[in-house]
Structures are given as C-alpha cells and as structure tokens.
C-alpha positions in Angstrom: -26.6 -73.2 -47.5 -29.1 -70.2 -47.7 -31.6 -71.5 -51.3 -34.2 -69.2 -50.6 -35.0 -66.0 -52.1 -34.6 -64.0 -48.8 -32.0 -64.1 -46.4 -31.7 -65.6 -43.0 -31.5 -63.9 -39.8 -30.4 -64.7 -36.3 -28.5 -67.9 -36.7 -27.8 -70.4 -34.6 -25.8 -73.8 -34.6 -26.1 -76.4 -32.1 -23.8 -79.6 -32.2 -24.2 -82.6 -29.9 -23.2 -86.1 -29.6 -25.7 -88.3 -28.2 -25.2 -91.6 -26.4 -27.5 -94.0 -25.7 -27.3 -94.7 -21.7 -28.5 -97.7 -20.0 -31.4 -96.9 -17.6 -33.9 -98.5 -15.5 -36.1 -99.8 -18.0 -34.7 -98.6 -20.8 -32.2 -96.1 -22.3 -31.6 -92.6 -21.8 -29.8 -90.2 -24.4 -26.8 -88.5 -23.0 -25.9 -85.2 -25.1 -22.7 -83.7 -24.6 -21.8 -80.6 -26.8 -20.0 -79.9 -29.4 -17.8 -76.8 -29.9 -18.8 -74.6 -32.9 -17.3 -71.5 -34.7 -19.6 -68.2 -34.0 -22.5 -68.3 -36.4 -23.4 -65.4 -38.8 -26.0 -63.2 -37.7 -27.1 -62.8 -41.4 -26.9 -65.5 -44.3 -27.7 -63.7 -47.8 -30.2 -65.3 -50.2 -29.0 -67.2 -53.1 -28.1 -64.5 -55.9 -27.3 -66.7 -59.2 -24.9 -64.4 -60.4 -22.8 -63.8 -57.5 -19.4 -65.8 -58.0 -18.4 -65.7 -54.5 -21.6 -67.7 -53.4 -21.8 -66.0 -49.9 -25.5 -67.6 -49.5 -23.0 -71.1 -47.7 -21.8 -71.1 -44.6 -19.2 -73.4 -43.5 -19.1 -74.7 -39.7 -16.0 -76.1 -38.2 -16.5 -78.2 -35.1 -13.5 -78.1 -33.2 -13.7 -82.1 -31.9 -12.2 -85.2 -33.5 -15.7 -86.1 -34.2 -14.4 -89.8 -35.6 -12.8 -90.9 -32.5 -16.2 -89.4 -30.3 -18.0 -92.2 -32.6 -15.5 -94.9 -32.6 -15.2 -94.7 -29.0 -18.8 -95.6 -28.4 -20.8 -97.4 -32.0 -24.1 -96.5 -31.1 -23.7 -92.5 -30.5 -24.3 -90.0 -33.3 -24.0 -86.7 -33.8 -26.8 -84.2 -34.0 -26.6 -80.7 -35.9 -29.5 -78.2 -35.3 -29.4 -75.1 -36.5 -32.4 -72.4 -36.4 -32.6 -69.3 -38.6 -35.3 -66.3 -39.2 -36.9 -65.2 -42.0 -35.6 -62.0 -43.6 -39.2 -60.3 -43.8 -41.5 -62.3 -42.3 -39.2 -63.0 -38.5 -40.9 -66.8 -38.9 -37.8 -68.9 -37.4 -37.7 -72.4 -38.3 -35.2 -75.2 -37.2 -33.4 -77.9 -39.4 -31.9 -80.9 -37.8 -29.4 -83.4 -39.0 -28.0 -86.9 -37.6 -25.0 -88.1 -38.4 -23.9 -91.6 -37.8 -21.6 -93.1 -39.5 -18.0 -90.9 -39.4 -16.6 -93.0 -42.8 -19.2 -92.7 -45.1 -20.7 -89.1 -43.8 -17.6 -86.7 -42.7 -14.8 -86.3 -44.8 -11.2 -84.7 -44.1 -10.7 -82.1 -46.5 -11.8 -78.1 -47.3 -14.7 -76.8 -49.6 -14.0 -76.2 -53.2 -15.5 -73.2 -55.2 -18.8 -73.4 -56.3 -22.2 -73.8 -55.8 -22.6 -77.2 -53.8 -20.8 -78.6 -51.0 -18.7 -80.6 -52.6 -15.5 -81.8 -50.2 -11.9 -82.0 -51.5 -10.7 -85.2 -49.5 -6.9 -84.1 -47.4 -5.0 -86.6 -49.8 -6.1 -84.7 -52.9 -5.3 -81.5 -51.8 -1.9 -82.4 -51.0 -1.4 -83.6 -54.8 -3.1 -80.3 -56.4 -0.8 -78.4 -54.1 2.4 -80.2 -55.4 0.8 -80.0 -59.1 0.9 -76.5 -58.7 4.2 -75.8 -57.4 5.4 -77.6 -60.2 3.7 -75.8 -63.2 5.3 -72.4 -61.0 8.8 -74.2 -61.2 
C-alpha cells in the first residue's frame, strides 16, 4: 500500500522461503523462490477521495505457502519489495518475514476500503449465500 504523497515507480516483489540448513559449524539459510504475479510498474499515491483506492496492490503467490511451512517449522517466508520515488528516482527496499502461517496468512480476498483487511474463505461463502437469498 502506496501512503505517501507521490507515487512509486519501478516495482519489484521478491518472495522466498528460507530454511535454516545444517552446516559445518553452523547453519546456512537456503532460499528457494516463490512465484509472484507481475508487479506494477507504477503504484499512485494515496488520493483521499478516490473510492477505488488504486494506491494498494495486492500480490498473489502462487505456492501453498502453509504446507512449505508445515513441512519444515523453522523456515519462514521473506517478502521484499523495492520501489522508486516518483520525483526524486531514490529507491528504497521494505522487507517482511513471515513465520507463522496460522496467525499471519489468511485464506480469503480483500474487502473494499482503505486497509487490508482479509475476508476469511468461510465468510465469504455465507455473504455469498446471504445474497442470493435477498435476490430470491
């Protein structure tokens, strides 16, 4: 989500999951990546009165990302992603760990509105049948 007052340019998503290996002496961290959607090469700034709130981007890795971190408890996954400054061309690079797939990733699509707020898969299904049934 773009919360600046300019936009960001040049995007770039990197996903891994990293597993700690046993090494001499130590451990090493093996990264496998992750499969992303293309990234959008421009994110607008955040525009309070646009409804559509095109200033989030949503990014679909196409793994079962759960059964990567059941399979091995100590991996996590990492999420960098990079962007440029609109005016400026300054790029900077946020990174995120995730490590826990049951408290941290949830099953479900984005509702409408200005966070990031996650409809779980169960709840959808009952809004869905809701709504076919005020239709009826």
């Amino acid at each position: 989500m773009n919360l600046s007052r300019r936009a960001a340019m040049d995007l770039r998503f990197d996903a891994h999951l990293v597993t700690p290996v046993g090494a001499k002496g130590g451990a090493i961290k093996r990264r496998t990546p992750l499969e992303c959607g293309n990234a959008p090469l421009l994110l607008p700034r955040r525009d309070r009165s646009d409804a559509d709130y095109d200033n989030a981007y949503r990014l679909r890795i196409k793994t079962d990302i759960r059964q990567l971190l059941s399979d091995n408890p100590a991996s996590f996954i990492r999420l960098q992603v990079f962007a440029r400054h609109e005016v400026s061309g300054m790029g900077k690079m946020f990174e995120r760990r995730y490590y826990d797939p049951g408290s941290e990733i949830v099953t479900g699509s984005y509702a409408h509105g200005k966070d990031l707020t996650v409809v779980p898969e169960g709840r959808q299904t009952r809004r869905r049948s809701e709504a076919q049934r005020e239709s009826s």
